[in-house]
N, C-alpha and C positions, 0 to 999 in steps of 0.2 A: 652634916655629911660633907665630903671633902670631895671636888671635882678638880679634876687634874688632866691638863694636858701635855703629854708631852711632847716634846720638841727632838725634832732631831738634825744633827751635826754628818760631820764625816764619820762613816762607816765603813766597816771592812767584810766582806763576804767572806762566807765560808763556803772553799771551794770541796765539793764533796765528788767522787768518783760514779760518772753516770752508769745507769744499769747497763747490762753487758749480756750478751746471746752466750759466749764463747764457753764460758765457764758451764753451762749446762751442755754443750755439743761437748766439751772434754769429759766429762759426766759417763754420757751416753756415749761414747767411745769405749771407756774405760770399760764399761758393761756392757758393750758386743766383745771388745777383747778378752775378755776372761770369761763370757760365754763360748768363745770359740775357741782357747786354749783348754777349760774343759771338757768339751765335746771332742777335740781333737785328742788328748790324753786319752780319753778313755772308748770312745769309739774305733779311733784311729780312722779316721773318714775323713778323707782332704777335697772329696766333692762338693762338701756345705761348709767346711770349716778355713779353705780355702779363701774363698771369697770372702767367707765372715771376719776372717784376720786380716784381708787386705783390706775391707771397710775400714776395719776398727781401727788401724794403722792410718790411712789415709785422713779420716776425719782426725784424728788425733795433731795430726801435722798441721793441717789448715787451721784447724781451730787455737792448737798454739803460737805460730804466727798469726793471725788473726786480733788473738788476744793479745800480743805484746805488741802492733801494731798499734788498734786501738790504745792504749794507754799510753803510750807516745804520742798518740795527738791531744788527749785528754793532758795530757801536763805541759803541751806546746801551748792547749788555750788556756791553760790556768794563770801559765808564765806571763802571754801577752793579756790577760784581764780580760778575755773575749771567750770567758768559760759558758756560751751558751745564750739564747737571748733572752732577755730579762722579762720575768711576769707581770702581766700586768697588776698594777697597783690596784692595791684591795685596803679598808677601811676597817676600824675594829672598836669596837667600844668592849672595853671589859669591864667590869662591877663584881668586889667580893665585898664580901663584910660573912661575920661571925654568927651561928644560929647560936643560942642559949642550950645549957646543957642539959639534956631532957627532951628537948623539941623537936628531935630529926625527925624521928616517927610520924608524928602530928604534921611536919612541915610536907613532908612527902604524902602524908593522905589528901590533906586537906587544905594546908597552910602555903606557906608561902614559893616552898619547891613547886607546887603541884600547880599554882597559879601562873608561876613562870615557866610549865611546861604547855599550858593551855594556852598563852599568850603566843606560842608558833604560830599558829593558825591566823591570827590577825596579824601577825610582822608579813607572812607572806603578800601580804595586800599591798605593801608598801613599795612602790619604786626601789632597787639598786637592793633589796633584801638578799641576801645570799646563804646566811646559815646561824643559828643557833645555838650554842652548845652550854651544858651547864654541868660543874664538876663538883662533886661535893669530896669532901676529907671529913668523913665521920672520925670522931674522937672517943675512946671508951670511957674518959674523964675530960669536962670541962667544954668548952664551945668547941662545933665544927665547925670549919670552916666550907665558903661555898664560892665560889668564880661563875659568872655570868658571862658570857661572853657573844656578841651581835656582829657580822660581818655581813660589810658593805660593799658593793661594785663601785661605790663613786661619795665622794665624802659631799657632793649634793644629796644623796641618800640618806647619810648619817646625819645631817643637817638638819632636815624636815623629818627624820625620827626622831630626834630631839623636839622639836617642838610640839609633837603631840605630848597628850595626857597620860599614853598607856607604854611608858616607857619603863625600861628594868625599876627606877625610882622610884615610880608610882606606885609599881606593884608592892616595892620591898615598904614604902610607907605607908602600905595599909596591911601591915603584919610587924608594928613594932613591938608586939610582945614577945617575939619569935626571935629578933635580931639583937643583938648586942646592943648598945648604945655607942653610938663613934668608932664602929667597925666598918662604916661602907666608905666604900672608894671607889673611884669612877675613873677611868682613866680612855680619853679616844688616843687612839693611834692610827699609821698605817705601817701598812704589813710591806716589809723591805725584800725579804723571803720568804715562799710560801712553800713552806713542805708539803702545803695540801696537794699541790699541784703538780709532784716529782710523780712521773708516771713512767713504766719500763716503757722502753722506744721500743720494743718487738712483741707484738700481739702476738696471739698464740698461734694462730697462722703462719705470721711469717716464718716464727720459729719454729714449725714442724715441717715446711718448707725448705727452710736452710738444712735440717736435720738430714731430712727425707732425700736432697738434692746431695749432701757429703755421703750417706750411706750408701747412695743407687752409683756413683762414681767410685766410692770404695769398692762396692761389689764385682762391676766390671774390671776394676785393675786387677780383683782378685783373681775372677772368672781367668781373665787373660793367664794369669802367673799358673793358675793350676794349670790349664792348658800346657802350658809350655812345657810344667813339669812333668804331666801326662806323658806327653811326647818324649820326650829326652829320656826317662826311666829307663834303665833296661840298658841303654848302651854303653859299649866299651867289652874288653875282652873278658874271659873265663867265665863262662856259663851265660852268657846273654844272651836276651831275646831275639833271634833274627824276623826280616821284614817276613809277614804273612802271604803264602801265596795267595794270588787273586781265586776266587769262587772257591776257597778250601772250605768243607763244613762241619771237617772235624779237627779243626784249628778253634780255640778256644781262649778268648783271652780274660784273664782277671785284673781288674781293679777295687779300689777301697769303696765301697762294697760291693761290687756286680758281676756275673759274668755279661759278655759282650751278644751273648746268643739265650734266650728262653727257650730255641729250641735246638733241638740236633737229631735228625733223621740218617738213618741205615738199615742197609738189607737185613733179613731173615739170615738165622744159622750160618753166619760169614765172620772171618776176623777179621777187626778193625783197629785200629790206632791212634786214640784220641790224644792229642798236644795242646797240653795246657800251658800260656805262656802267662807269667805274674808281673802286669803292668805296674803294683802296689807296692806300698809301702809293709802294711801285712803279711802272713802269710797264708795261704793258701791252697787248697786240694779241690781235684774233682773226684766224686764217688758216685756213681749207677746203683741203682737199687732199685728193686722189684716193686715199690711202692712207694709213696713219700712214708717214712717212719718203718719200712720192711726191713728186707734183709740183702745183701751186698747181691748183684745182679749176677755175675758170671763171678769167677777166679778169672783175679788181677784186675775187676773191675771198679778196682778201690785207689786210684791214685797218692802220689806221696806226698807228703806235707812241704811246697817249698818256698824259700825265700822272694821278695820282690826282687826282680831285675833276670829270676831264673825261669828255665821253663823244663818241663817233664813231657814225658810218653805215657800213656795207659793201654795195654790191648790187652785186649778180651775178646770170646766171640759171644756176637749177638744170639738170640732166645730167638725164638717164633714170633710171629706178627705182634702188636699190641703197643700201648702207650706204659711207659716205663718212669724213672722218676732219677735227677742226678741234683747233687748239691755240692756245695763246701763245709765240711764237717766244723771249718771254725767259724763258719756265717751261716746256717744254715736258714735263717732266716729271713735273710736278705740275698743269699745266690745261690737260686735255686732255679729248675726247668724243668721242661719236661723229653724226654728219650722216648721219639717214636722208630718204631723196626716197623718196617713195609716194603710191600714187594716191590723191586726195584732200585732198593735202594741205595748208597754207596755201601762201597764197601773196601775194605784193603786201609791207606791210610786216606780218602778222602779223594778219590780219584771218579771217575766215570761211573754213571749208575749200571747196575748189572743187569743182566736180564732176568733174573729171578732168583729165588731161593734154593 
């Protein structure tokens, strides 16, 4: 059996790119943006889709700078050789040699794999013991090959496991029917680089943290920009919305998707004048109906279908007392309310309540 150690000279590292947050936050951007660019095609609803695009927009940007940041400094340390600070030195004894062909089976039940998988259990006794590993290359013809491998914290550790009895050697030469002849080698080294030890720098905390911290700041710039665009809709000349008189209640405004009021109250048997104004990108109608799924409330109690930035008239006269039912025929599901007539109520275009029916 041939023991070998080797020796080592000047070395060169390989410098390899450390793990990275950024590329997963561009990920998760790319997948709130195109959640939100769908929703927004086909709902047309700039209240959720609003904000979801300025998230997605916003982390997109941070995390691109971010990333190309990062990688600027990673080849700043590569250049000056201060790529990171070095692991500590760790020990390795390896041992392969050759199983006979025919004896993999046998060596893994009972023989000599199975020996040096039970011998764990006593290495862990051992001062500076670190780890184990044993790799077999089964062959379909001819010997398989097997690698022992023993790592140390401290080459006093590897030292004083050498001089006991129950070393990889011992084991493999009380199974030389099972080994080749002149296939074991033995080789200590120490470990220069340890892959074992490349860990991501961001737990999964942090990084739902950095996620969660880009999407909540996305959100609010978004929040802001719908706002803004809320507001601004509508203005400039030919057919735009004007400001809403103060306490009007049969002023009505539409947005992507709501109207502004659940309810709207008026007198018994009076005509009224509902103004529907369209804050939205969509379009738009209010419709009175004697029930929710009934039939049209009065003549003319069916509003017309109009553009964002427009607004419309409805009049009609109100019915007898009761609770009534209004929608948008192209939302009907999301702007809806309810039309109660009561004594007292306004009447005309949304003026002073009356004295009665």
């Amino acid at each position: 059996m041939d023991h070998q150690a080797n020796a080592h000279g000047d070395h060169h590292d390989v410098h390899l790119p450390d793990p990275s947050i950024w590329p997963l936050v561009v990920g998760v951007a790319a997948l709130f943006l195109g959640a939100a660019l769908i929703y927004w095609s086909r709902v047309d609803d700039q209240t959720f889709a609003g904000p979801l695009l300025g998230a997605a927009i916003v982390s997109t940007l941070i995390a691109v700078f971010g990333w190309a940041y990062e990688d600027g400094q990673m080849r700043k340390k590569a250049a000056m050789g201060g790529h990171g600070q070095a692991a500590p030195t760790r020990y390795t004894q390896v041992v392969t040699f050759a199983l006979a062909e025919g004896k993999l089976e046998q060596a893994r039940k009972s023989g000599i794999i199975h020996d040096l998988e039970s011998s764990d259990n006593q290495l862990r006794d051992l001062d500076g013991f670190q780890d184990l590993r044993i790799i077999v290359s089964p062959a379909a013809t001819g010997p398989s090959q097997v690698l022992v491998e023993t790592t140390w914290s401290d080459r006093e550790g590897l030292a004083t496991y050498e001089e006991t009895r129950q070393t990889m050697l011992d084991i493999i030469a009380r199974h030389t029917d099972e080994v080749v002849p002149g296939t074991v080698q033995v080789f200590d080294m120490e470990v220069i680089r340890d892959t074992k030890d490349v860990t991501f720098r961001f737990g999964t905390g942090a990084a739902f943290t950095v996620i969660a911290a880009l999407m909540l700041g996305g959100f609010m710039v978004g929040a802001g920009l719908n706002l803004f665009a809320s507001e601004s809709t509508g203005t400039g000349g030919g057919g735009a919305a004007t400001p809403a008189p103060v306490g009007d209640p049969f002023r009505v405004v539409a947005t992507d998707n709501k109207f502004d009021k659940k309810e709207i109250v008026a007198g018994p048997n009076a005509e009224i004048t509902i103004t529907l104004v369209n804050r939205g990108r969509a379009k738009h109608n209010i419709h009175f109906l004697d029930k929710k799924g009934g039939q049209t409330l009065a003549p003319g109690a069916e509003g017309a279908i109009i553009d964002g930035g427009m607004e419309t008239k409805v009049t009609f006269t109100t019915p007898g007392p009761g609770d009534y039912y209004f929608l948008c025929d192209l939302h009907p599901d999301q702007m809806n309310g309810t039309f109660k007539v009561v004594e007292g109520g306004p009447t005309g275009s949304g003026g002073a309540a009356s004295g009665g029916g």
